[in-house]
C-alpha positions in Angstrom: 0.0 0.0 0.0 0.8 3.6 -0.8 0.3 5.5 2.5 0.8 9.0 3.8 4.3 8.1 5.2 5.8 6.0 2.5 9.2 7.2 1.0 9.3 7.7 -2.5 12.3 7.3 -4.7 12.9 6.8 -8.2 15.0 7.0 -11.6 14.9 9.8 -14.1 16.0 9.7 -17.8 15.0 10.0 -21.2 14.0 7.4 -22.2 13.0 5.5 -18.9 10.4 3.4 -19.6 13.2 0.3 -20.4 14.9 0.5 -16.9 15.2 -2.4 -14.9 15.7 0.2 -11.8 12.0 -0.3 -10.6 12.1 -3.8 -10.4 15.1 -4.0 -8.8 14.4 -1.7 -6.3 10.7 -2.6 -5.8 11.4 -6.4 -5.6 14.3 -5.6 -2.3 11.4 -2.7 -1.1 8.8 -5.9 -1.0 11.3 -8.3 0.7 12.4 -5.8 3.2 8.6 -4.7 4.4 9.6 -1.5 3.8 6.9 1.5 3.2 8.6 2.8 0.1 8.1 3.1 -3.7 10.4 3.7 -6.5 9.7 4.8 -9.5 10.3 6.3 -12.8 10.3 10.0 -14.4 10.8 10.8 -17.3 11.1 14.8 -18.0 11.6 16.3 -21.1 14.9 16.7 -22.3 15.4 20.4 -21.6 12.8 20.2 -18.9 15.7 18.2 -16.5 16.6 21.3 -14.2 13.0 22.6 -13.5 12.2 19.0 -12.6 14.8 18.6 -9.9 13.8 22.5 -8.6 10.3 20.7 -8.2 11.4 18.2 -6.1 13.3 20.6 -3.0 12.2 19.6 0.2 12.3 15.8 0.5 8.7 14.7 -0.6 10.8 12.8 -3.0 13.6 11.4 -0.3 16.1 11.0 -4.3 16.4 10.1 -7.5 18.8 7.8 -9.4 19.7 9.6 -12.7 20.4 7.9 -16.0 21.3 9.3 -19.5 21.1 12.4 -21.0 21.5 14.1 -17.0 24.0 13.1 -15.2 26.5 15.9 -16.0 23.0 17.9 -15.4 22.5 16.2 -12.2 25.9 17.0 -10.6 25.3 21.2 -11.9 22.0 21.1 -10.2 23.3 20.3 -6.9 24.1 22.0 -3.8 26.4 19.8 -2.3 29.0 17.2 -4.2 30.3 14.2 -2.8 33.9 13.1 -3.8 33.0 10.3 -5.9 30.7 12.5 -8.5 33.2 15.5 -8.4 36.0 12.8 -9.7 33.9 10.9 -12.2 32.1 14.5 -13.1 29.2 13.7 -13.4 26.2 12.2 -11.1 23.9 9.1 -11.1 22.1 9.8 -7.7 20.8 12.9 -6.2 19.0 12.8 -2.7 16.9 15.5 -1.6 16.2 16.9 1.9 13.9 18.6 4.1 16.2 21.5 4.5 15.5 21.9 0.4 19.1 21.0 -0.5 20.4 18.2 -2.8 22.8 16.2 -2.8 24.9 14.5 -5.4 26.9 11.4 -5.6 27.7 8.9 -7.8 27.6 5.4 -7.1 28.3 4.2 -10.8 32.2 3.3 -9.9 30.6 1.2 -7.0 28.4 -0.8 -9.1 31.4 -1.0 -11.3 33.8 -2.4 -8.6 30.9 -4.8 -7.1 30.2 -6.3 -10.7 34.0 -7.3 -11.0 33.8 -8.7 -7.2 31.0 -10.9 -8.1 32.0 -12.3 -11.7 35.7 -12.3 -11.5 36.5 -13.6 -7.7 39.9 -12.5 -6.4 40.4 -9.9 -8.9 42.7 -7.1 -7.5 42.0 -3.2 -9.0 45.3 -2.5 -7.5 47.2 -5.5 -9.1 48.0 -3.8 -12.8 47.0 -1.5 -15.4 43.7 -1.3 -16.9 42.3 -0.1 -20.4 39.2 2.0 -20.8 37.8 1.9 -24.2 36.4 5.2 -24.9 36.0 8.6 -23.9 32.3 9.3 -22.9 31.1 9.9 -19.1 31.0 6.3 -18.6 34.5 6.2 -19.4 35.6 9.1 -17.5 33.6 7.0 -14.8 34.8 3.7 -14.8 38.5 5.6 -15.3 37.5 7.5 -11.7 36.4 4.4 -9.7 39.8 2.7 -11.0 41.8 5.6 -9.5 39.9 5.4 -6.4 40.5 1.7 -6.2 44.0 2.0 -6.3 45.2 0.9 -10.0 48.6 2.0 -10.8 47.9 2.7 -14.2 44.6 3.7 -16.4 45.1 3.7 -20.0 42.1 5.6 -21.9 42.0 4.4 -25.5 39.8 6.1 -27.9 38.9 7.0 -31.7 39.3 10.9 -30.6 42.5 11.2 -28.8 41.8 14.4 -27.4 38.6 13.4 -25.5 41.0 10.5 -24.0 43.2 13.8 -23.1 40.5 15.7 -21.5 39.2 12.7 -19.6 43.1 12.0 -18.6 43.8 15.9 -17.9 40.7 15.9 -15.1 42.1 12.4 -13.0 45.9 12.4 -12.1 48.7 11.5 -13.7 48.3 7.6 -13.4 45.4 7.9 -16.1 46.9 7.7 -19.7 45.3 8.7 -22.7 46.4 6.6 -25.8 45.4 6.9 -29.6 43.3 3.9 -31.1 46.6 3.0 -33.3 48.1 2.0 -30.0 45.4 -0.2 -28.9 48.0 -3.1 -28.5 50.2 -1.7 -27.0 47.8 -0.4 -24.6 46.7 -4.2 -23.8 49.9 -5.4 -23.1 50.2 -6.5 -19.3 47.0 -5.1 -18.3 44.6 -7.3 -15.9 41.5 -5.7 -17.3 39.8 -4.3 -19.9 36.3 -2.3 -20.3 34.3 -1.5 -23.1 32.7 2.3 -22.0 31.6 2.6 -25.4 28.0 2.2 -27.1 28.5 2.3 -30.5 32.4 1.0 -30.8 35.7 3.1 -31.2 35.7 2.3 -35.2 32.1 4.4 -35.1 30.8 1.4 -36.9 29.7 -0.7 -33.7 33.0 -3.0 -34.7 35.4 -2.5 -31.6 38.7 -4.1 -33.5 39.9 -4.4 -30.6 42.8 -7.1 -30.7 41.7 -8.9 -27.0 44.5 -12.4 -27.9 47.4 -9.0 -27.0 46.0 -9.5 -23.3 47.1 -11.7 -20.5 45.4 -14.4 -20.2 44.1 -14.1 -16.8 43.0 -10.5 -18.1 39.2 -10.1 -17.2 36.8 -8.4 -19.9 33.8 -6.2 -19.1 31.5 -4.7 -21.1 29.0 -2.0 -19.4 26.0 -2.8 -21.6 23.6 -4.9 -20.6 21.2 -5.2 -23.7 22.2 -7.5 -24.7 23.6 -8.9 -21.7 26.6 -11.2 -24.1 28.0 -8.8 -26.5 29.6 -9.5 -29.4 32.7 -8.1 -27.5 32.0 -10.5 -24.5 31.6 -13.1 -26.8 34.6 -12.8 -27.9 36.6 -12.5 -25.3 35.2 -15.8 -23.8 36.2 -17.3 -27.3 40.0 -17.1 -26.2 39.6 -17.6 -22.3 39.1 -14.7 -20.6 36.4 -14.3 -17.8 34.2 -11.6 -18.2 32.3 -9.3 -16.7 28.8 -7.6 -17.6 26.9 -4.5 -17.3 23.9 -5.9 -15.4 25.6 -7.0 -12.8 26.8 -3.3 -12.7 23.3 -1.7 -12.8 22.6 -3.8 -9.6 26.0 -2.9 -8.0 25.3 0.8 -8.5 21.5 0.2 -6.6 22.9 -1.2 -3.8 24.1 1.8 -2.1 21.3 3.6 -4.0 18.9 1.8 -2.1 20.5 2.6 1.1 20.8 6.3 0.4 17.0 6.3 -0.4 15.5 4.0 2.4 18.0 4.2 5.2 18.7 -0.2 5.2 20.5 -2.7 3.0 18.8 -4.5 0.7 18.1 -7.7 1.5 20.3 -10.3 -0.1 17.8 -13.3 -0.4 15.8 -11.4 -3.3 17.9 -12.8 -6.8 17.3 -9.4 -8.4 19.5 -10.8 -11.3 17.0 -13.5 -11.9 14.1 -11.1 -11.7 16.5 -8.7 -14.4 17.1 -11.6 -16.6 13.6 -12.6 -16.6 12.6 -9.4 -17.8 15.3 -9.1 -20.5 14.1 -12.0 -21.8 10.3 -11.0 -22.5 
């Protein structure tokens, strides 16, 4: 039941209507007994700033926030937590009664709990790792890396001076590198993350030569639909243990959840079965 008292929360982008956000969180809000509701918006696209200026004063306790806002998100805030200031952007604003917001990003988190879950034992701070692109879920996953601890970043991409801005804005352990080094770039590195949606080529082909890596290298790719890319799929081909973006997307809602309804979600609820379910349909 809906009731006077219950917390609301939710996810805004444009489009929405696809995220698996609401059944995540609403399956853990079930589980828990908790009196909350999460749900989606969907603004229009230069409507984004007047919708979070509606929402000052906590009747909405936060929102997670998915393409086109989250460099929106993190302008629209009062206060910026560590994490979205380094990744520059914002995937979860929570608002309160005092009429401030609050913006963090838990994206890195998700990113760092997927690689936890699907690649056992594996070590951030053990090597270098290559980003693939130069978009804000590069400069992202390139941020969560830094804060984990890896000794080197390597930022390949089509446009070498977006892998310059990106490495200009992190520290001097992040290394931009120009797509005709993309071998060199996977030599000795003990992961590698596709942070692009279309594919460095601009084709959707990421030519990217995965037999240069180690072989205990792990593979991610931080699209979920579909869940086995091409680029997952072919990394598995030669050996490597990979990683994908759905088990991500829950990672981020973990500490979502707790940032909205105050408790850990509980862990018997397989939100991954309830994800793959619907991907399936």
């Amino acid at each position: 039941m809906i009731t006077g008292a219950t917390t609301v929360a939710g996810v805004v982008g444009s489009p929405v209507r696809h995220s698996l956000s609401p059944l995540i969180h609403n399956a853990w809000l079930a589980a828990a007994g908790v009196d909350g509701v999460y749900v989606p918006f969907s603004p229009p696209p230069h409507g984004f700033k007047d919708f979070v200026r509606g929402l000052r004063g906590g009747a909405v306790r936060g929102v997670n926030v998915t393409l086109p806002f989250k460099e929106e998100a993190m302008m629209a805030a009062d206060e910026i937590s560590p994490r979205a200031d380094l990744a520059g952007a914002s995937n979860l604003l929570i608002f309160t009664a005092e009429g401030h917001i609050l913006a963090d990003n838990t994206d890195g988190l998700g990113l760092l709990h997927a690689f936890q879950v699907q690649a056992p034992g594996f070590d951030p701070k053990a090597g270098p790792v290559v980003i693939l692109g130069a978009g804000g879920a590069a400069r992202g996953a390139a941020a969560a890396f830094v804060a984990a601890g890896a000794p080197e970043v390597r930022i390949v991409n089509r446009t070498y001076m977006r892998a310059e801005q990106i490495a200009g804005g992190l520290g001097s352990t992040v290394v931009p590198l120009p797509l005709d080094r993309m071998a060199e770039a996977l030599g000795g590195v003990i992961a590698v993350i596709n942070a692009t949606s279309a594919g460095l080529s601009g084709d959707g082909d990421l030519n990217v030569p995965l037999e240069a890596t180690p072989t205990d290298a792990v593979v991610m790719d931080m699209v979920y639909k579909p869940l086995r890319t091409p680029f997952l799929a072919r990394a598995e081909a030669i050996g490597r243990r990979t990683v994908d973006g759905l088990e991500m997307l829950i990672g981020q809602a973990i500490p979502s959840f707790e940032a909205f309804f105050g408790r850990s979600p509980p862990a018997e609820v397989d939100v991954r079965a309830l994800c793959l379910e619907a991907l399936s349909q």
